[in-house]
N, C-alpha and C positions, 0 to 999 in steps of 0.2 A: 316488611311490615313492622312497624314499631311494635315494644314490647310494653304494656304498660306495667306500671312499675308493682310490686307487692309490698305489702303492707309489712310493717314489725310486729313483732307478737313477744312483749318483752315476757320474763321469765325468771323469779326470784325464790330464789329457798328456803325450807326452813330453815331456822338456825339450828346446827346442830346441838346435841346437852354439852360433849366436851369443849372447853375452851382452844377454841385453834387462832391463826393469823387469821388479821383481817383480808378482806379483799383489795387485792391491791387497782389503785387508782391513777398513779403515776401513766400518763399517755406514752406511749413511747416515742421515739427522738423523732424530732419534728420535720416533717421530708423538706426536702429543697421545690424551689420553684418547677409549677409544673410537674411534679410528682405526688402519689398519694402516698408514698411513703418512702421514709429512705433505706430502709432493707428487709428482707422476709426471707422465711425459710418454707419452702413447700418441700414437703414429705410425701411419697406417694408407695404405698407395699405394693407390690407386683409379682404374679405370678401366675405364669404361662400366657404374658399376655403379646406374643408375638405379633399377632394380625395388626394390632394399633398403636401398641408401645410408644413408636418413634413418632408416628403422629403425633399420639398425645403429649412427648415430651417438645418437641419442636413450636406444638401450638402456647404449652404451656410459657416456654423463655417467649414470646411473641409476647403476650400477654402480659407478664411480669414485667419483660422489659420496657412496656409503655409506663408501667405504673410505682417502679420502683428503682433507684438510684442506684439499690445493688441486690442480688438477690442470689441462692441457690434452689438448685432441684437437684432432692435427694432423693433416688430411687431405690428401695430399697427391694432383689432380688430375693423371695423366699426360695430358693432352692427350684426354679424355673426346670422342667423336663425339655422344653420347645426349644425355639432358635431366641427365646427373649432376651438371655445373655451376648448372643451377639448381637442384634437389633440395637440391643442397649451402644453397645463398644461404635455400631456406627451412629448411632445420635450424637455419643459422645465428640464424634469429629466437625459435629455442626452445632453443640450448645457444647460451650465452653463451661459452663455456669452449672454442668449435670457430674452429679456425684453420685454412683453406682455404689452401694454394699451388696455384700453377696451372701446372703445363708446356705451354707454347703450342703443343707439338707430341709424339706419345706418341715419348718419347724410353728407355722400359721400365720393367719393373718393376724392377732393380736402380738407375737413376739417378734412379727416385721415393723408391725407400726411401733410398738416404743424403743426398737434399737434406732428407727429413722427418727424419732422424735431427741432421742438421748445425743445424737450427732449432730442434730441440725445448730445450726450457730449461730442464728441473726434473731430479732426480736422485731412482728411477733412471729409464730411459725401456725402455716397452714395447714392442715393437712386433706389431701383428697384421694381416691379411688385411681388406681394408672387405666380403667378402660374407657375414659374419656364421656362421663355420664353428667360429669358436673362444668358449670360455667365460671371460667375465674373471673370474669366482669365482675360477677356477684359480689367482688372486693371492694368493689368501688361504696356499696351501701353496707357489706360489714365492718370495716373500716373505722366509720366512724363510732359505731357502737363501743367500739373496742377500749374506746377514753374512759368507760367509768365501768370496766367490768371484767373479767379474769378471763372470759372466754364466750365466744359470739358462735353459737350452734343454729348450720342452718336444716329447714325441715322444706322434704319435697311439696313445692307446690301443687304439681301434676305429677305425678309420678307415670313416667316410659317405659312403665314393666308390664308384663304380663298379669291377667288376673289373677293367677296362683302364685305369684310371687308378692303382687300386693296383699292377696288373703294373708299369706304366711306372714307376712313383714306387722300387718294388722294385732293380728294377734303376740305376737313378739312383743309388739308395744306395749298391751295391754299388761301380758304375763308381767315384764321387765314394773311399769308403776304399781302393779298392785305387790309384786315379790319384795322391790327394793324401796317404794315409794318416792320413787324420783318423777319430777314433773315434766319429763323431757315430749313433745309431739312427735317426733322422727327422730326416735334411738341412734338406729344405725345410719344417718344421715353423714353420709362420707364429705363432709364439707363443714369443719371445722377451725375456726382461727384462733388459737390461745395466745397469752402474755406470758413472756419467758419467766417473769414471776412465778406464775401458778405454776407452770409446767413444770417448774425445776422442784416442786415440791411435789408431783405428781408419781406414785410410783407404780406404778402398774405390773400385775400379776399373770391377767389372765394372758393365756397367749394363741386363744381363737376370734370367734366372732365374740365371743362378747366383752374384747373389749369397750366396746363406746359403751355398753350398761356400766361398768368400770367407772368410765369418766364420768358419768353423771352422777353415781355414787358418792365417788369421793370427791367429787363439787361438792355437793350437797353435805356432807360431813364437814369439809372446810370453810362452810359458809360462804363457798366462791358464788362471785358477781357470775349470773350464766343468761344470758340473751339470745332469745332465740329469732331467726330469720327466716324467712321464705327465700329459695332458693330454687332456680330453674332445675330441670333432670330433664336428661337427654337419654338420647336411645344410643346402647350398647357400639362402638364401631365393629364387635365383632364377638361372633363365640354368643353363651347364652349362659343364662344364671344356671346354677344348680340346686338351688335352695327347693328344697321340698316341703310339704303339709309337714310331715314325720318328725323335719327339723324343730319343728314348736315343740314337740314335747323333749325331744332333748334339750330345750334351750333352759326349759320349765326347770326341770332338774340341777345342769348347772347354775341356774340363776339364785335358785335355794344353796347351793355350796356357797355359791359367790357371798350374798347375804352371812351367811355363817362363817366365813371368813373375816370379811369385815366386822363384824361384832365381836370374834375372836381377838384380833387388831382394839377395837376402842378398849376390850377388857380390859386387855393388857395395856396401853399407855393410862387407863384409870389406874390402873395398881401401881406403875412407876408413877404416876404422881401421888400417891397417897403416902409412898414409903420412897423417899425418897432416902438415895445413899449418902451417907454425910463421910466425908474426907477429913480427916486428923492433918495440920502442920508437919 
């Protein structure tokens, strides 16, 4: 059965008070015939995701490979317990195109995703979830967003979770725009396309779930281009969430540090530009 198509839901920031870089608008290199693009880098943190891993990485080069000229998938191993580390090594004999990092101890999911983002090498880079939830078609319509804006965030159309996972995720949301005041619809929406522009100026701290409140923060301070999409969500290939009620109010918490970080940060580049160091001949 066809799927019919979802709507855009664009999405623009305030302008931050400090002066930063503009949004960058530069498209990136233009694909060859027959492709939507000439290279990307897909990122994916994993951990203990034995049961699907290889699926997902095998469906993922199937998919890239129709739409892109040259590409990698970067897996990046938080310190997996399971057999994912092998899993991973036999994918590796069927996608030539998979680049495995290993964190030798699960150090979380926000410090897998920026050492996978910090390595990836093509422009622009993906990044999605390894348990096989999201649809990389969806590239086909983020895609073209991409030409006039630093990064194309997609949000669950229907969301495949359970009702206590969508309550908690609900709230998350909420907590996340009223703490940081980012305009984001689906925060943790594991289906993200940045411009290696922005990304390389992206530097990310936290190193749990909340990173993607992260990135929409420091969008939002940088004045970056952010566009948001409707995107398919699928049902887990395996294993089950963990995410709990309880997890919100821990989130509440961190998300106030996170906040008082960053304003810690703006303080400080006001004061280095206010007093700036002047150098003698």
């Amino acid at each position: 059965m066809a799927v019919a198509p979802l709507p855009v839901r664009p999405l623009q920031h305030r302008p931050a008070t400090l002066p930063c870089a503009p949004a960058s608008v530069t498209p990136p290199r233009a694909a060859p015939p027959g492709k939507l693009l000439s290279e990307l880098s897909l990122v994916m943190p994993a951990f203990n995701e034995e049961a699907g891993i290889e699926q997902v990485v095998v469906a993922a080069r199937a998919a890239l490979a129709e739409r892109c000229e040259r590409f990698e998938i970067v897996v990046v191993d938080d310190g997996s317990t399971d057999s994912t580390p092998s899993r991973l090594r036999t994918a590796r004999r069927r996608v030539p195109e998979l680049r495995v990092l290993t964190q030798p101890t699960n150090l979380g999911y926000g410090a897998a995703l920026a050492r996978g983002l910090r390595a990836s090498r093509f422009d622009p880079v993906l990044y999605t979830d390894a348990d096989g939830q999201f649809d990389l078609a969806d590239l086909d319509r983020a895609v073209p967003l991409l030409a006039g804006a630093d990064l194309v965030a997609g949000y669950r159309a229907e969301r495949a979770d359970a009702w206590l996972r969508k309550l908690a995720s609900a709230g998350f949301n909420l907590l996340a725009r009223l703490v940081l005041g980012i305009e984001a619809r689906d925060v943790d929406c594991a289906f993200k396309l940045f411009r290696r522009a922005f990304l390389d100026r992206l530097h990310l701290v936290s190193t749990g779930f909340l990173v993607d409140s992260e990135i929409y923060a420091r969008a939002r301070r940088s004045r970056a281009v952010v566009r948001q999409l409707p995107v398919r969500h699928l049902a887990r290939l395996a294993g089950r969430s963990t995410v709990r009620l309880t997890a919100v109010w821990k989130s509440g918490r961190d998300l106030v540090a996170l906040r008082a970080r960053l304003r810690a940060e703006r303080r400080g580049s006001a004061r280095a530009t206010a007093h700036p160091t002047w150098q003698s001949r």
